[in-house]
TITIRO-253111 format. One record per residue: x negated, y negated, z negated of N, C-alpha, C, CB in turn. Coordinates in steps of 0.1 Angstrom, whole numbers, padded with zeros to 4 digits, always signed. Glycine has a CB too. Example, Ala and Ser with C-alpha at 12.3 -4.5 7.8 and 13.67 -1.06 7.14 Angstrom:
% TITIRO-253111
-0132+0057-0078-0123+0045-0078-0132+0033-0078-0113+0045-0090/-0128+0022-0071-0137+0011-0071-0129+0000-0079-0141+0006-0057/
END
This chain:
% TITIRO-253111
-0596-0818+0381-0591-0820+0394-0575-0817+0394-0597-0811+0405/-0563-0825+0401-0555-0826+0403-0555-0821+0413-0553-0835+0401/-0546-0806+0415-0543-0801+0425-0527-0801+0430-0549-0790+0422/-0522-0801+0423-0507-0804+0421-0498-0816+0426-0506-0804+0409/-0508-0827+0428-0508-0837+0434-0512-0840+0452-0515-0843+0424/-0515-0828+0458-0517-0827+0469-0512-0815+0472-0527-0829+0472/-0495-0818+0476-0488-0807+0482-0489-0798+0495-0478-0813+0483/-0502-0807+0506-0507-0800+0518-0518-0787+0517-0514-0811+0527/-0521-0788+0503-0532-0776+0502-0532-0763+0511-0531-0770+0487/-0542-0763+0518-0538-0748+0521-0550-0739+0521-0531-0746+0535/-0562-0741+0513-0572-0738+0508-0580-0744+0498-0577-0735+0515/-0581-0736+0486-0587-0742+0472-0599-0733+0476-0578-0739+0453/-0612-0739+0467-0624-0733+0470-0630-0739+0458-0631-0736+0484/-0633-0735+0443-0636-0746+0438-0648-0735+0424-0620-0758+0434/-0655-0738+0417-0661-0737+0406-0652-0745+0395-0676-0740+0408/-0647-0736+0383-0642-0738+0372-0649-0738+0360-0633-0732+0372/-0644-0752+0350-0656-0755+0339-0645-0753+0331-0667-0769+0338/-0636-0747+0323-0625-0747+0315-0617-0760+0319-0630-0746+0300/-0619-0761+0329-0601-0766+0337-0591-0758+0334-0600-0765+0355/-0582-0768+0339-0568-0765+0336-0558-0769+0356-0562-0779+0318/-0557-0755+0361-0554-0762+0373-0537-0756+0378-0567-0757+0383/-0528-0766+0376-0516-0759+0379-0508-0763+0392-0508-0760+0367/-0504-0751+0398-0504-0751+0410-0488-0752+0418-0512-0740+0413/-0482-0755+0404-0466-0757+0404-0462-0760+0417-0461-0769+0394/-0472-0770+0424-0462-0778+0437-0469-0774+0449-0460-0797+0437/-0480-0765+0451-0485-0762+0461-0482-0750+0467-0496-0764+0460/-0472-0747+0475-0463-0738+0481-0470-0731+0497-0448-0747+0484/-0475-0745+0502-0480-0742+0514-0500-0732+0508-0479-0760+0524/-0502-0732+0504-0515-0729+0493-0514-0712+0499-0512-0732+0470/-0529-0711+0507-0530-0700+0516-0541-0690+0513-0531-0704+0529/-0548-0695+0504-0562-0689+0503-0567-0696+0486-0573-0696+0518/-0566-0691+0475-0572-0693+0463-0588-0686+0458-0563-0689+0455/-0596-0693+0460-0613-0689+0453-0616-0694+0444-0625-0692+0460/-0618-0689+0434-0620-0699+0420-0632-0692+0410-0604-0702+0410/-0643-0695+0408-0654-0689+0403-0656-0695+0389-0665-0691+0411/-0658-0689+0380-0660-0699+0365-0648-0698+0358-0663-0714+0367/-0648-0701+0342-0641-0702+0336-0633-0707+0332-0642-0700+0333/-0615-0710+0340-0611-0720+0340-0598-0714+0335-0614-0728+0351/-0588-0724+0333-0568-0717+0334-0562-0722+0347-0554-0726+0320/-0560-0715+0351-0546-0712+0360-0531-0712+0364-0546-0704+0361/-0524-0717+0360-0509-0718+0360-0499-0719+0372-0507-0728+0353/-0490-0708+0371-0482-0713+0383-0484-0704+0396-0486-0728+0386/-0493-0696+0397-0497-0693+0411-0484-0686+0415-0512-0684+0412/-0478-0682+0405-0466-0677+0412-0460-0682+0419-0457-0673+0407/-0458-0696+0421-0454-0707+0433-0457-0706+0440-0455-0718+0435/-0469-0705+0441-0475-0701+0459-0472-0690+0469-0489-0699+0458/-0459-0692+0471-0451-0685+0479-0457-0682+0491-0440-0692+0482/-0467-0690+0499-0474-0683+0507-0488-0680+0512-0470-0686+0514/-0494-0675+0497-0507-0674+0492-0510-0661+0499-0509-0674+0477/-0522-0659+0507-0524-0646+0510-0534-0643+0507-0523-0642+0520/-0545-0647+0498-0558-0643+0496-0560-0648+0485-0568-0646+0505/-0563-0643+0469-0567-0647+0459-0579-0643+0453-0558-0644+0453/-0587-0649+0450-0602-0642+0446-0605-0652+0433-0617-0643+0462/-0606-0649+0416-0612-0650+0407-0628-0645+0404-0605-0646+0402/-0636-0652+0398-0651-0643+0396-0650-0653+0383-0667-0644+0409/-0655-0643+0376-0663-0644+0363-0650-0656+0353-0682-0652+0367/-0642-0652+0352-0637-0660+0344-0626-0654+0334-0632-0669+0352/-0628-0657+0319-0626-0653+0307-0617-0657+0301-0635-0653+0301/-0608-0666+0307-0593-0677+0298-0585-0670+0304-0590-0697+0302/-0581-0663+0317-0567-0666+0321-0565-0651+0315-0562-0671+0340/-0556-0649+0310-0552-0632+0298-0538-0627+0307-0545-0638+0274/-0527-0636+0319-0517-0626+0325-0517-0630+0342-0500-0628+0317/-0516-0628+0350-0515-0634+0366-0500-0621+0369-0536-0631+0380/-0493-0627+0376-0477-0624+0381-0477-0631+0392-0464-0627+0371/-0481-0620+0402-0479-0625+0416-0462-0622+0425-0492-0617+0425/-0457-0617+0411-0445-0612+0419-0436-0619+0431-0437-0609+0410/-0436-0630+0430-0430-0638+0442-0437-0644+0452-0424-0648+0439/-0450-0637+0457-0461-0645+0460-0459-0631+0474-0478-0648+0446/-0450-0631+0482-0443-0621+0494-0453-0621+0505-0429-0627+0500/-0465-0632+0505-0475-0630+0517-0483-0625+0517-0479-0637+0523/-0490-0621+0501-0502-0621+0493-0504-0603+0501-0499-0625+0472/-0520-0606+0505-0526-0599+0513-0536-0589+0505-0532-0607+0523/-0547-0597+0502-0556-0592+0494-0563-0602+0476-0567-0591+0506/-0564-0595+0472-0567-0603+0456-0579-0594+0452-0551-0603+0442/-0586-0598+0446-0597-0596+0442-0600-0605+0428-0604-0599+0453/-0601-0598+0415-0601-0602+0404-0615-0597+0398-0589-0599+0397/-0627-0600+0399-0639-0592+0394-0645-0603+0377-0654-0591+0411/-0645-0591+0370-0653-0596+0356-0645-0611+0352-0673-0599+0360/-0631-0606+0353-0621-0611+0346-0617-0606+0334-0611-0612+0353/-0621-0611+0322-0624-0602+0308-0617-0604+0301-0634-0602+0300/-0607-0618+0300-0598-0618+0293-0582-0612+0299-0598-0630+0289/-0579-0610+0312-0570-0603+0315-0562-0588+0308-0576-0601+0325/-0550-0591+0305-0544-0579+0299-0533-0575+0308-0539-0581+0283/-0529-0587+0316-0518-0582+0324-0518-0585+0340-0507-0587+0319/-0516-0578+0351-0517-0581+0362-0500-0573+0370-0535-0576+0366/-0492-0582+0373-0479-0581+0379-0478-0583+0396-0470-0590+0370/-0481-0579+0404-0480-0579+0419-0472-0569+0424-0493-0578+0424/-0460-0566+0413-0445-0553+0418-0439-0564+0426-0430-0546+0402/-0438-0553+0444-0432-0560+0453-0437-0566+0465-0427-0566+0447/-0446-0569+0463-0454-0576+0468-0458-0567+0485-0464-0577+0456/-0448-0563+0492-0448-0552+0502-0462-0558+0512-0430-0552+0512/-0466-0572+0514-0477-0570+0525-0490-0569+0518-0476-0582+0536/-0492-0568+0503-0502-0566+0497-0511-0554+0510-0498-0560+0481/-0526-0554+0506-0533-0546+0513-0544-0543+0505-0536-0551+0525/-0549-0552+0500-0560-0543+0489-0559-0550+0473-0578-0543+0495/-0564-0545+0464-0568-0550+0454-0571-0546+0445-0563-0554+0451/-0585-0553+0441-0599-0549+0440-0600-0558+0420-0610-0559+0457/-0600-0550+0412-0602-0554+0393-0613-0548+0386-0590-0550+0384/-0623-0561+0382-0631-0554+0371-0627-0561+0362-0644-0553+0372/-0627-0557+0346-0629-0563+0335-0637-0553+0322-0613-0568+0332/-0642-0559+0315-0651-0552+0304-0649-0555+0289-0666-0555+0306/-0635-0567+0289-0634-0570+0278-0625-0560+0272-0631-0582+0278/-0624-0563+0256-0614-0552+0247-0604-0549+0246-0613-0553+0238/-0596-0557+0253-0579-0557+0250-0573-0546+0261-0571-0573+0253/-0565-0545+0256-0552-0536+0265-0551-0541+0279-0535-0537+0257/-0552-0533+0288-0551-0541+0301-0535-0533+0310-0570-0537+0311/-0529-0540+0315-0520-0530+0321-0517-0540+0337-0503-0527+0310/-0512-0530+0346-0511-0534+0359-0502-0529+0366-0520-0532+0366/-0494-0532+0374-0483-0525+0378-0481-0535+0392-0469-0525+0365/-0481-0520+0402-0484-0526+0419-0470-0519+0424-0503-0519+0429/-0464-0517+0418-0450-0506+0417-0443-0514+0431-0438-0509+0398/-0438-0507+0440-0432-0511+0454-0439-0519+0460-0421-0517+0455/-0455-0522+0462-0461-0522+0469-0469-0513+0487-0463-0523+0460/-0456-0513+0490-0458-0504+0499-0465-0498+0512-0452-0504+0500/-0477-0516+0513-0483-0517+0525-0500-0515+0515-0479-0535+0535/-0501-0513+0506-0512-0511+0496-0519-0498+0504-0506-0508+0478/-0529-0503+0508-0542-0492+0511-0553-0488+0501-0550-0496+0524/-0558-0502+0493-0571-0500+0489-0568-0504+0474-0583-0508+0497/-0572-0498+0463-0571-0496+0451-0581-0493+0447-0564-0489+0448/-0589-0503+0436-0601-0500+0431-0602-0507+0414-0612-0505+0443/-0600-0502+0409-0597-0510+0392-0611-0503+0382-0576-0502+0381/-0623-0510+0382-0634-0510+0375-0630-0513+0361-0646-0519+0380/-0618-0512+0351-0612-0515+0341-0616-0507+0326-0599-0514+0345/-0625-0516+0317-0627-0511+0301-0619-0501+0295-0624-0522+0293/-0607-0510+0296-0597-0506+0281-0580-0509+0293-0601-0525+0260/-0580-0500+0303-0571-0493+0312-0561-0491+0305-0575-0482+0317/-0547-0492+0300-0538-0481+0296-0527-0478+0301-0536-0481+0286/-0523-0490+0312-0510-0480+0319-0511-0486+0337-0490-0486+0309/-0510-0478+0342-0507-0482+0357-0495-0476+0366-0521-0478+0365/-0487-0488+0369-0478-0488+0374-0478-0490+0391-0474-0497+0367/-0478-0469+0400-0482-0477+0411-0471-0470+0421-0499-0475+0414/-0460-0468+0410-0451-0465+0422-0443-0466+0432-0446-0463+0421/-0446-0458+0444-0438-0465+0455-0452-0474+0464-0423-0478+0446/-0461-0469+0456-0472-0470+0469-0471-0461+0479-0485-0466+0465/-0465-0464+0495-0462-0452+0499-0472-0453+0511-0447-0450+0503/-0482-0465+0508-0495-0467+0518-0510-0457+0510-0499-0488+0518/-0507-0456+0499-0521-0455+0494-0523-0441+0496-0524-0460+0477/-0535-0437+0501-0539-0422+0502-0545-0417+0490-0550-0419+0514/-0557-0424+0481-0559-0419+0472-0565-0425+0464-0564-0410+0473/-0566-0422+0449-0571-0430+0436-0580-0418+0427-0556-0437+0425/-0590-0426+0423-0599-0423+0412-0599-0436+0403-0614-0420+0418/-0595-0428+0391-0596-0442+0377-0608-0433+0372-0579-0447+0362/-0620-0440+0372-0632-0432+0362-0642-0447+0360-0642-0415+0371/-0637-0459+0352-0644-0468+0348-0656-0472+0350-0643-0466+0339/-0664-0462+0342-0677-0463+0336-0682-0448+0338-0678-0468+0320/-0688-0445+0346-0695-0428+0346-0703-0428+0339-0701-0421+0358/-0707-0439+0331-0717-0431+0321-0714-0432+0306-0732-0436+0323/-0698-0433+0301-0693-0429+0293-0677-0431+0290-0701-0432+0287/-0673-0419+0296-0662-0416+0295-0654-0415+0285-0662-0409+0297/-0662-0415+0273-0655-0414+0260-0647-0429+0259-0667-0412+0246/-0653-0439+0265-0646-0451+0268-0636-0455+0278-0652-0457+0268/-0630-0443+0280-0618-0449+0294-0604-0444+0287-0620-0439+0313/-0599-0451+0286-0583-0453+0275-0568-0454+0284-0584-0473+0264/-0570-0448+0297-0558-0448+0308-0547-0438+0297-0564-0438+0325/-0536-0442+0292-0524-0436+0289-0513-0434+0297-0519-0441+0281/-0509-0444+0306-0497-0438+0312-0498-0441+0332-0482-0447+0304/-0495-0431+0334-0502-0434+0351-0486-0432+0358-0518-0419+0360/-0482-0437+0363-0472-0435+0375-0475-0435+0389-0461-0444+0374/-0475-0426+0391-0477-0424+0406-0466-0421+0414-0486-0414+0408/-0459-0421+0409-0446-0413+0414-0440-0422+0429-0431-0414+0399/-0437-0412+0440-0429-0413+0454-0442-0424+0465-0410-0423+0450/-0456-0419+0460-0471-0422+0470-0471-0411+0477-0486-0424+0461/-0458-0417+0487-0457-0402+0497-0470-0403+0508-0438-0402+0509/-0477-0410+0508-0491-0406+0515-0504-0404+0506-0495-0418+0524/-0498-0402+0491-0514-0402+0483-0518-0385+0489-0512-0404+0459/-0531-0384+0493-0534-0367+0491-0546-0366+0482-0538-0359+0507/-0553-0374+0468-0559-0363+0459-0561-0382+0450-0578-0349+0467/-0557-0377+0438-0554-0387+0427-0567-0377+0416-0530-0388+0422/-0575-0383+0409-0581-0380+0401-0582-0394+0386-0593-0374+0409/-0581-0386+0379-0581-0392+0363-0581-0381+0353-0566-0403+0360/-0593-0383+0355-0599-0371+0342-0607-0379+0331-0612-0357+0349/-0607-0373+0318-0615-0374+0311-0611-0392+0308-0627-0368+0318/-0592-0389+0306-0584-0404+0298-0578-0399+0286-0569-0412+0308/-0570-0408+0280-0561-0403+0272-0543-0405+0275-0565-0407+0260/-0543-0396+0287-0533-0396+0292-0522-0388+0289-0535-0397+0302/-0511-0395+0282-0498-0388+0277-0486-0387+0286-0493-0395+0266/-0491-0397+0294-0479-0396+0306-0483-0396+0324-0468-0411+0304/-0480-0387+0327-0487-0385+0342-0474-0385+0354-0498-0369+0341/-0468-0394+0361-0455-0389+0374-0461-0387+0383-0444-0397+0379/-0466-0379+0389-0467-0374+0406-0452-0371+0412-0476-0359+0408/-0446-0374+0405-0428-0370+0413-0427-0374+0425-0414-0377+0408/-0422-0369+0438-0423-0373+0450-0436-0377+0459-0415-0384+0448/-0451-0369+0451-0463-0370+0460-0463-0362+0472-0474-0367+0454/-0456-0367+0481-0449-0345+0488-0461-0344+0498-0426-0344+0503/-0473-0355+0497-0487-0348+0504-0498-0345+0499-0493-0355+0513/-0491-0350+0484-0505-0347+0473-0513-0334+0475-0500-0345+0456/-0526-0329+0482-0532-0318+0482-0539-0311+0471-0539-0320+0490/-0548-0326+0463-0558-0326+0448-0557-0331+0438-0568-0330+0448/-0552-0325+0425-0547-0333+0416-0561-0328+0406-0529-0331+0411/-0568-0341+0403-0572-0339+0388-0571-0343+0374-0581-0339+0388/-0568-0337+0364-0559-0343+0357-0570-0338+0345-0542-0340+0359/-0578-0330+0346-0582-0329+0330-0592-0332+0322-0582-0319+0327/-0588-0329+0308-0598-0337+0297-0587-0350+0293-0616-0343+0305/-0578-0347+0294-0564-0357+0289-0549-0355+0274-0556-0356+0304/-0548-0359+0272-0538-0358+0261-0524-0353+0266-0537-0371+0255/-0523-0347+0274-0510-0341+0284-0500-0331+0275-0516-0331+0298/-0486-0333+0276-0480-0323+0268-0473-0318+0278-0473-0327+0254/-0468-0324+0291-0459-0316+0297-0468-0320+0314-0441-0321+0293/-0464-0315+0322-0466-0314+0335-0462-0308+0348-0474-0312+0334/-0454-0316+0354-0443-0313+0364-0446-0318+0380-0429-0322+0358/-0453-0306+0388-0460-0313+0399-0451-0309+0411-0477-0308+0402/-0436-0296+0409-0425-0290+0414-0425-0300+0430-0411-0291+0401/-0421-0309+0425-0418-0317+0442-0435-0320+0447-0407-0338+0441/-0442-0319+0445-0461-0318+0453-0459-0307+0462-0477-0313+0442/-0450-0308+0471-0449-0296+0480-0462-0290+0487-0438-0300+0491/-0470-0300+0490-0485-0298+0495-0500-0294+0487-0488-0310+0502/-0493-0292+0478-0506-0292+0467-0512-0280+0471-0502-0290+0451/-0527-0284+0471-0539-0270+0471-0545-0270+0455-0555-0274+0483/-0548-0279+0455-0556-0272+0443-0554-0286+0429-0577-0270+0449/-0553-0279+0420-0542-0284+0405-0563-0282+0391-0520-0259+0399/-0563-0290+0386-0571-0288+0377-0564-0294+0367-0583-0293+0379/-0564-0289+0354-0554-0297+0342-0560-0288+0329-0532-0294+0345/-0574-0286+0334-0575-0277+0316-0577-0291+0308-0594-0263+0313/-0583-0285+0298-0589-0291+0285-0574-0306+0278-0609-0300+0293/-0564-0299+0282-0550-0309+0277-0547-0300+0269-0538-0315+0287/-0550-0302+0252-0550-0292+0242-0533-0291+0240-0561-0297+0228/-0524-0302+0242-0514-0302+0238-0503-0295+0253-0512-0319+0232/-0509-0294+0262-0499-0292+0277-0494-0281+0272-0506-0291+0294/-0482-0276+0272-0482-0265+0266-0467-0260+0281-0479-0268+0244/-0469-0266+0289-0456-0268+0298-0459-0272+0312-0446-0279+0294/-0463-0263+0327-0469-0270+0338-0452-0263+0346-0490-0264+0345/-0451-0273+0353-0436-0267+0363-0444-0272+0374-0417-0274+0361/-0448-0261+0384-0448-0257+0397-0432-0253+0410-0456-0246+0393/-0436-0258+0420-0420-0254+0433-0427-0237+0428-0422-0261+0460/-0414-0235+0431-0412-0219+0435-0417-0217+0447-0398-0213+0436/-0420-0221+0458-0427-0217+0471-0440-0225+0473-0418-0218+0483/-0444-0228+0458-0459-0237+0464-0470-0231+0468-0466-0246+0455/-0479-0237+0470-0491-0239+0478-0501-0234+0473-0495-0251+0479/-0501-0234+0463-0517-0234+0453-0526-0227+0457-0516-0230+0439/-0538-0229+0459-0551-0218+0459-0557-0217+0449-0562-0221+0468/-0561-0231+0441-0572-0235+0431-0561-0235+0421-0582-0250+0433/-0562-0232+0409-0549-0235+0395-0563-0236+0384-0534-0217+0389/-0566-0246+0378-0573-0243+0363-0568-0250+0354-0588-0246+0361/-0562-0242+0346-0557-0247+0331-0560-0237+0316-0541-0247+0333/-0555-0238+0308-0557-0235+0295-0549-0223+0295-0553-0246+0285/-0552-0209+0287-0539-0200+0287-0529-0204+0279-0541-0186+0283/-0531-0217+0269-0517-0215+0263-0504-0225+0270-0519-0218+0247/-0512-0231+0285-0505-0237+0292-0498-0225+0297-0511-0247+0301/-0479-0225+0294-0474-0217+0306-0466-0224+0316-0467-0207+0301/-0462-0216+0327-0459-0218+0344-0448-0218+0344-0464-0207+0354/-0438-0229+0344-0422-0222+0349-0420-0228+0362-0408-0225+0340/-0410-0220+0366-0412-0229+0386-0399-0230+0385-0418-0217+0405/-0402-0239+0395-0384-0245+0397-0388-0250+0416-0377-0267+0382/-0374-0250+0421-0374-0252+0432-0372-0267+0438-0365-0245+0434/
END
């Protein structure tokens, strides 16, 4: 099918058989549903796309919605060849919803997304999420697969300036890099069973309760000098310096 050739589109609805569907010239294009395994090209044109929904499809490996300024909600489920997903900016975003189970490196970055409420990434082989400047999202859990953890591969999380996140959990990753910088309502942080060497939660002015053991390498937690804390569990050879 020739989509590209009918510039009035303003809803695709279609089952994909390894098509090839590029969407270069459809601008007015308001609503994308595409089930099956097909390629994709171009969606970044679709300047005033607000609803994207993929199922079950295994070709398309990057989607970069970055110029796609209307885009509401996207929904990518048991998309397996995916390694990259770019929707930085994207301020009227509102939810978005990723599974994948295939092997490769997957990375995502929703970075200045700022109308982002709903975050939900069912993701294999996780390793960096980019979600700074979520200043809508209240809270995140990355835990894949609960019934084996040994397979969740999250490395670098930015969370940094999700001035409405209040309890972020990602335990039991291999996470080397963790920013909560500027969470100033973060209440619940769980962070352990991770590869952590340093940890700086100083601006979490609201923090209650901090879990961060079992990070054999953390050897460094910086807390505010007038914080919060009730709950603290860490390692003794993690030490405390506070800063203001």
């Amino acid at each position: 099918m020739q989509v590209k050739n009918n510039t009035a589109l303003k809803n695709v609805l279609m089952f994909l058989n390894k098509e090839t569907l590029d969407f270069s010239a459809n601008t007015l294009l308001e609503k994308l549903h595409l089930e099956g395994s097909g390629n994709v090209i171009n969606i970044n044109n679709c300047k005033n796309l607000i609803d994207l929904y993929l199922f079950n499809n295994n070709i398309i490996n990057k989607i970069d919605l970055q110029q796609c300024n209307a885009l509401k909600n996207v929904m990518l489920l048991d998309c397996n060849s995916l390694t990259s997903i770019n929707v930085s900016g994207c301020q009227n975003l509102d939810s978005l919803r990723f599974s994948s189970w295939g092997d490769n490196d997957v990375n995502v970055d929703i970075s200045s997304c700022k109308n982002l409420r709903s975050l939900t990434l069912n993701v294999k082989n996780l390793t960096g999420l980019n979600a700074a400047g979520c200043a809508s999202l209240k809270s995140f859990e990355y835990q894949p697969n609960n019934y084996n953890p040994s397979n969740w591969n999250l490395k670098r999380l930015n969370m940094s300036n999700c001035t409405s996140l209040l309890s972020l959990s990602c335990n039991y990753n291999k996470l080397t890099s963790l920013d909560v910088s500027g969470c100033t309502a973060l209440k619940t942080l769980y962070c352990y069973n991770n590869q952590l060497t340093f940890l700086d939660v100083h601006t979490c002015i609201a923090l209650k309760e901090l879990f961060c053991f079992n990070n054999s390498d953390l050897t460094m937690l910086t807390l505010n000098k007038n914080h919060q804390i009730t709950t603290l569990s860490k390692d003794n050879h993690t030490q405390i310096v506070l800063k203001e």
